[in-house]
TIVO-2410 file (N, C-alpha, C; in nm, 3 decimals):
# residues 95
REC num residu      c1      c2      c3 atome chaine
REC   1      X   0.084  -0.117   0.000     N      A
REC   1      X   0.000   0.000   0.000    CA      A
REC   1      X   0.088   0.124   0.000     C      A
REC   2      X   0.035   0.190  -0.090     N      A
REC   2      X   0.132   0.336  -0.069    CA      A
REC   2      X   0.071   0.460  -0.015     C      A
REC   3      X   0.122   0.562   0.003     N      A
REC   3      X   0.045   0.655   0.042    CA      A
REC   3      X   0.048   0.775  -0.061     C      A
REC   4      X  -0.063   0.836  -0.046     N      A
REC   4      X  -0.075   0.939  -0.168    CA      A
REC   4      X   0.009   1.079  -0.121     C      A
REC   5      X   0.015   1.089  -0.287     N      A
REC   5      X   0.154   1.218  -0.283    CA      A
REC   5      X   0.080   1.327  -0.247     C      A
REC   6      X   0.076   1.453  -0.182     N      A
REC   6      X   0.012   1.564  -0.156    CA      A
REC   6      X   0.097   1.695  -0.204     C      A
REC   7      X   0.063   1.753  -0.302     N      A
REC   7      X   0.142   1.868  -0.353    CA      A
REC   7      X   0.125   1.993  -0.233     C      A
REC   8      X   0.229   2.033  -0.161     N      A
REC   8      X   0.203   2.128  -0.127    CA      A
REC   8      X   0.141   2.330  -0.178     C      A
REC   9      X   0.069   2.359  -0.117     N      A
REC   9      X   0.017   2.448  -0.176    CA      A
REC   9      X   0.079   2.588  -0.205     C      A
REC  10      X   0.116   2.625  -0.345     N      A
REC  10      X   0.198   2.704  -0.351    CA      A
REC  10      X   0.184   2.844  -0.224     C      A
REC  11      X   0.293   2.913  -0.195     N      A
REC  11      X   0.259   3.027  -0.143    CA      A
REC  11      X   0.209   3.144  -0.231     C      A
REC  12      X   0.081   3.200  -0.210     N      A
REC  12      X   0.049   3.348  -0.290    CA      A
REC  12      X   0.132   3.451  -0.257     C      A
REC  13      X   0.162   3.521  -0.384     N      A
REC  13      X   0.218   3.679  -0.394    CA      A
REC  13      X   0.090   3.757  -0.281     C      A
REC  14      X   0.190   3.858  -0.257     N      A
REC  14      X   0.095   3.971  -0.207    CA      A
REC  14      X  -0.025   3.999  -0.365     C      A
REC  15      X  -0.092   4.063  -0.348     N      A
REC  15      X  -0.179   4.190  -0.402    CA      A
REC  15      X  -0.101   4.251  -0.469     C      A
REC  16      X  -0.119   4.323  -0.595     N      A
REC  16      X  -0.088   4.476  -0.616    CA      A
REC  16      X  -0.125   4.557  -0.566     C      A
REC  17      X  -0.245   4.587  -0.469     N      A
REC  17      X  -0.254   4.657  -0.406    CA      A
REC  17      X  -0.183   4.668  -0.278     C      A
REC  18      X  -0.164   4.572  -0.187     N      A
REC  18      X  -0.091   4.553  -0.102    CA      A
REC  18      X   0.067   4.624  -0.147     C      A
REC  19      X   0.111   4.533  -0.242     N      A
REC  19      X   0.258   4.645  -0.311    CA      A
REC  19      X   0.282   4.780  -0.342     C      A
REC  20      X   0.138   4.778  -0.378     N      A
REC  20      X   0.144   4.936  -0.420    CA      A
REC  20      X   0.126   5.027  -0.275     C      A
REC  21      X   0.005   4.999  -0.203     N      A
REC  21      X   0.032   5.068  -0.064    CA      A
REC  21      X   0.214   5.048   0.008     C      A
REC  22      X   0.243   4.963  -0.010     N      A
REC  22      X   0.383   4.919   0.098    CA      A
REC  22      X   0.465   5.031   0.011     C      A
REC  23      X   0.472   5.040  -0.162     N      A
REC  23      X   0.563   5.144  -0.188    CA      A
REC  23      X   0.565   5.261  -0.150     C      A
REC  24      X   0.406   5.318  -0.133     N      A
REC  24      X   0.368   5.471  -0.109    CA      A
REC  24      X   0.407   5.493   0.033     C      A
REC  25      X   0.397   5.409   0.118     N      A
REC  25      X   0.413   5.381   0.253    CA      A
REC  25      X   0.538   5.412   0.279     C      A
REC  26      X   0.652   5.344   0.189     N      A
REC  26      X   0.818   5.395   0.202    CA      A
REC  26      X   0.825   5.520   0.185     C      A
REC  27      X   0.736   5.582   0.054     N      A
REC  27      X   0.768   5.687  -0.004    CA      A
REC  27      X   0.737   5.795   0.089     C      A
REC  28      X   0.654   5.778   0.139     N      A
REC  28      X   0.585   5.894   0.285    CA      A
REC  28      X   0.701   5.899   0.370     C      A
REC  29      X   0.757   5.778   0.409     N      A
REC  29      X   0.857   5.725   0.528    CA      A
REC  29      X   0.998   5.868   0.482     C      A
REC  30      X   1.040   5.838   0.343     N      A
REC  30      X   1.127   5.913   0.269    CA      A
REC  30      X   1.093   6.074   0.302     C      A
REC  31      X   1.009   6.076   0.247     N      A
REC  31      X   0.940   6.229   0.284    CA      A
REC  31      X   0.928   6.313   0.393     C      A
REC  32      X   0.915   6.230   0.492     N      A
REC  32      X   0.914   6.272   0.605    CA      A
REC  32      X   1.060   6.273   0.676     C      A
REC  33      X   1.141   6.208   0.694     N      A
REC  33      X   1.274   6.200   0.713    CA      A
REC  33      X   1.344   6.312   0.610     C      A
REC  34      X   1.274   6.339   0.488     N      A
REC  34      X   1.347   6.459   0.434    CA      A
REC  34      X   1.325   6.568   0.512     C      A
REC  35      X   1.200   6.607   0.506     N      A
REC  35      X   1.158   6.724   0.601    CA      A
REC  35      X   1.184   6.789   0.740     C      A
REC  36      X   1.227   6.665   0.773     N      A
REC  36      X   1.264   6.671   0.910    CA      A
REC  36      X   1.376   6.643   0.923     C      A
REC  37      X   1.492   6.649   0.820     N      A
REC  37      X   1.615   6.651   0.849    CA      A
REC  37      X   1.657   6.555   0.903     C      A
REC  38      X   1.628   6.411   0.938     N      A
REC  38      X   1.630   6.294   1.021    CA      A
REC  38      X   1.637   6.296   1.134     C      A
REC  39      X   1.573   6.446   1.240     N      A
REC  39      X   1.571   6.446   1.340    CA      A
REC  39      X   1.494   6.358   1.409     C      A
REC  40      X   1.537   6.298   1.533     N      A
REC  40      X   1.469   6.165   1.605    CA      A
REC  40      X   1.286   6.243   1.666     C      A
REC  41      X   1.322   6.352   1.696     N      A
REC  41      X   1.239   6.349   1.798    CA      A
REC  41      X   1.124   6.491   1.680     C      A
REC  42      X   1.184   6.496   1.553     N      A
REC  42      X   1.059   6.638   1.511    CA      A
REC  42      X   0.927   6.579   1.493     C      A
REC  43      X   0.844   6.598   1.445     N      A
REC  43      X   0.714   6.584   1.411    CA      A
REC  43      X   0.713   6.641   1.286     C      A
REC  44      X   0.645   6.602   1.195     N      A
REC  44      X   0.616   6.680   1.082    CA      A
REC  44      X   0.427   6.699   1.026     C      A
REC  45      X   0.405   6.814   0.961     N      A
REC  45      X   0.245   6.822   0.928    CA      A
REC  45      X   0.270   6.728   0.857     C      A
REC  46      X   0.150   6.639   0.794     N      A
REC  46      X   0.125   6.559   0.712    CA      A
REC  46      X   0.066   6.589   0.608     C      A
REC  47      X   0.014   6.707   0.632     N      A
REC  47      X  -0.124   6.761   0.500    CA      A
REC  47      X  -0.021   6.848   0.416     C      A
REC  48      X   0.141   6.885   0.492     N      A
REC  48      X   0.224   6.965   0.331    CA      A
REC  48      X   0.254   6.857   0.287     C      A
REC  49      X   0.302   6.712   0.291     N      A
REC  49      X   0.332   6.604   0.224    CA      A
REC  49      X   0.214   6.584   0.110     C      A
REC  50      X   0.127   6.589   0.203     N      A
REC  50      X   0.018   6.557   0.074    CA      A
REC  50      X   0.005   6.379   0.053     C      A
REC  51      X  -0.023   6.348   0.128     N      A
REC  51      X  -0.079   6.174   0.127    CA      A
REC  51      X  -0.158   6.200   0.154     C      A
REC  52      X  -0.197   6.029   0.118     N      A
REC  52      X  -0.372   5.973   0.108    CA      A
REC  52      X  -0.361   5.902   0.253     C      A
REC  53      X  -0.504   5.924   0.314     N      A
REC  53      X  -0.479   5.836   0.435    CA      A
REC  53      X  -0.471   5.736   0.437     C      A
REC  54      X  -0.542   5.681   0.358     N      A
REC  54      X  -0.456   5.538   0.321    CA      A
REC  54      X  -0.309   5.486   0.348     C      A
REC  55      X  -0.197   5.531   0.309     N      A
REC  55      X  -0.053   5.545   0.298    CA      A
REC  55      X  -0.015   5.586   0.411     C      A
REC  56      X  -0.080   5.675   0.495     N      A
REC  56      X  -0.060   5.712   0.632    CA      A
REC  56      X  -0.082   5.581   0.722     C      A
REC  57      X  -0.192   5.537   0.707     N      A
REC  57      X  -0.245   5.370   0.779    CA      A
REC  57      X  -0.161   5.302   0.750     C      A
REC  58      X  -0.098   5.279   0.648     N      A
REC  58      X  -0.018   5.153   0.570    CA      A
REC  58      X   0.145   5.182   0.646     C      A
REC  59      X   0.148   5.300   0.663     N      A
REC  59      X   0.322   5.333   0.740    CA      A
REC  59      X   0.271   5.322   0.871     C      A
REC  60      X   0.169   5.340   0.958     N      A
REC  60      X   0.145   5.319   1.085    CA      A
REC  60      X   0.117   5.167   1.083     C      A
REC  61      X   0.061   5.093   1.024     N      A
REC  61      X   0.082   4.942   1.043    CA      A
REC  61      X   0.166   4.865   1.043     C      A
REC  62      X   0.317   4.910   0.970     N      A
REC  62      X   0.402   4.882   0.930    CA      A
REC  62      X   0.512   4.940   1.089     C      A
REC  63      X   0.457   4.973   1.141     N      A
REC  63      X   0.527   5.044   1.264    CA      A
REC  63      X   0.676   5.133   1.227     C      A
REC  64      X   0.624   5.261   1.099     N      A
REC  64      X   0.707   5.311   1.035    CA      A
REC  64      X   0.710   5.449   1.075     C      A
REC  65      X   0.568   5.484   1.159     N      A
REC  65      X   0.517   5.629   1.149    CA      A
REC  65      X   0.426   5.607   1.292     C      A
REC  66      X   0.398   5.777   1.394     N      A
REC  66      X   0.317   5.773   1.482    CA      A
REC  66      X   0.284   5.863   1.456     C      A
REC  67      X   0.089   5.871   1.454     N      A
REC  67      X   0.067   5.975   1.376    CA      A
REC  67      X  -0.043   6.040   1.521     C      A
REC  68      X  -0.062   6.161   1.554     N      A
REC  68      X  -0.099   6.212   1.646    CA      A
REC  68      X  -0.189   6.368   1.546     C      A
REC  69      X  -0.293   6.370   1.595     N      A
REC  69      X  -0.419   6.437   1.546    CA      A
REC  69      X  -0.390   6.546   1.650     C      A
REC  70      X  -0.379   6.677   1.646     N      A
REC  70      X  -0.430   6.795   1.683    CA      A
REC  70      X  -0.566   6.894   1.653     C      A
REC  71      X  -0.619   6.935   1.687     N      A
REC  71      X  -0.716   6.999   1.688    CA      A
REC  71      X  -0.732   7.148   1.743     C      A
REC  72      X  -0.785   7.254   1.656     N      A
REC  72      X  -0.811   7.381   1.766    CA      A
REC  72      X  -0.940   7.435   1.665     C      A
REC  73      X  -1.032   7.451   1.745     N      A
REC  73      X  -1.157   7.386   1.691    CA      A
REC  73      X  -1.213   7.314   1.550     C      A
REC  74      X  -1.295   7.355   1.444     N      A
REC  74      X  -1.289   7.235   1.366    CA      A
REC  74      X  -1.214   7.180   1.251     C      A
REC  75      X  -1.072   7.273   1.271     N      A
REC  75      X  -0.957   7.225   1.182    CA      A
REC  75      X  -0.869   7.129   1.301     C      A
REC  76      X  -0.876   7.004   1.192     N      A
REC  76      X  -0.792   6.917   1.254    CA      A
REC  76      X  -0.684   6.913   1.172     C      A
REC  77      X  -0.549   6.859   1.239     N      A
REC  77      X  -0.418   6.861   1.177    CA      A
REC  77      X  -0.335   6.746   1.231     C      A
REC  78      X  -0.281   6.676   1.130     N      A
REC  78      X  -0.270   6.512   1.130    CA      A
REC  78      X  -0.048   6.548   1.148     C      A
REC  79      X   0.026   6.495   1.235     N      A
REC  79      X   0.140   6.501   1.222    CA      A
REC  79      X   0.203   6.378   1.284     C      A
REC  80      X   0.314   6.320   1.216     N      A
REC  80      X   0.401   6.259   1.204    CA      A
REC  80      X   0.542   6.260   1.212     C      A
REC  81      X   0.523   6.158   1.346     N      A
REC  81      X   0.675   6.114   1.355    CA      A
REC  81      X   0.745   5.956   1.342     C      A
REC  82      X   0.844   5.996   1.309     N      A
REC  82      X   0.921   5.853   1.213    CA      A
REC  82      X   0.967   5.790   1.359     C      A
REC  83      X   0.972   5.643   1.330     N      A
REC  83      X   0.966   5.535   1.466    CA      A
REC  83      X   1.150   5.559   1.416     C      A
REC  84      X   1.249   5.464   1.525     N      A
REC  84      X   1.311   5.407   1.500    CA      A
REC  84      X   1.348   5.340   1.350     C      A
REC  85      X   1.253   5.231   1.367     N      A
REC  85      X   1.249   5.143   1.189    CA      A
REC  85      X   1.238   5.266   1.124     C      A
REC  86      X   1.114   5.354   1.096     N      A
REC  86      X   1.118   5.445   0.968    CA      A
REC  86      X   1.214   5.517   0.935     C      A
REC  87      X   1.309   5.561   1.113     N      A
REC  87      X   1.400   5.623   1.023    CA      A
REC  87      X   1.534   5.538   0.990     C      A
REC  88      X   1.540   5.402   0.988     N      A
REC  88      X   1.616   5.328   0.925    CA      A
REC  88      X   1.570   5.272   0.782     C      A
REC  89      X   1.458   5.260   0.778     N      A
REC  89      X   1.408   5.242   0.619    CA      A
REC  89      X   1.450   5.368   0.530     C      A
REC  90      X   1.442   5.468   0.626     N      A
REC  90      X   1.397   5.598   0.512    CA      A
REC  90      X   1.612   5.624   0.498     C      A
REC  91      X   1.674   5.577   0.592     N      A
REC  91      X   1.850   5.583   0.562    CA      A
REC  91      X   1.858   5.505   0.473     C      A
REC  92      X   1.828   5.386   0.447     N      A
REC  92      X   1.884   5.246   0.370    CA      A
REC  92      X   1.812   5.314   0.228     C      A
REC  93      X   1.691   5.347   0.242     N      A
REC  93      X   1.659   5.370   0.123    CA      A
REC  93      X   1.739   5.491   0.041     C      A
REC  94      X   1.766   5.611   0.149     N      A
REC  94      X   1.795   5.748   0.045    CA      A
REC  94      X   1.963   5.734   0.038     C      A
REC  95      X   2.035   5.595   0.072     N      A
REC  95      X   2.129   5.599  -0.009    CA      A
REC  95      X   2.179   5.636  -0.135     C      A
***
């Protein structure tokens, strides 16, 4: 008696969407480390960058970005600061 062969199941690619968020996600990471001169501790606005919140979510999931909401009454203002990792992604990258 033999036993039957079982093909294991290939692994799936990400998404293009998934890729495409993870690139925009660096690209914010980049952006922001420009702006801020790679200071550890600045903050930067998010709304002169000009991202989609989307790309903002996708670098905060990625534990690339901490993004902290200000308010003074009904203008809100979204700013960002680069973790540790982001600002080692955003060095390796702007080699």
């Amino acid at each position: 008696m033999s036993k039957p062969f079982v093909i294991a199941a290939a692994k799936s690619k990400p998404s293009r969407t998934a890729e495409a968020s993870d690139i925009a996600a660096r690209y914010l990471v980049y952006k922001v480390y420009d702006a801020t001169n790679g200071d550890p501790g600045a903050w930067q606005v998010l709304g002169k960058i000009g991202e989609r919140l989307e790309t903002v979510a996708r670098a905060v999931e990625r534990g690339w970005i901490i993004v902290q909401e200000e308010g003074v009454g009904r203008i809100k203002v979204q700013s960002g600061l680069l973790t540790e990792q982001g600002r080692r992604v955003a060095r390796r990258g702007l080699r």
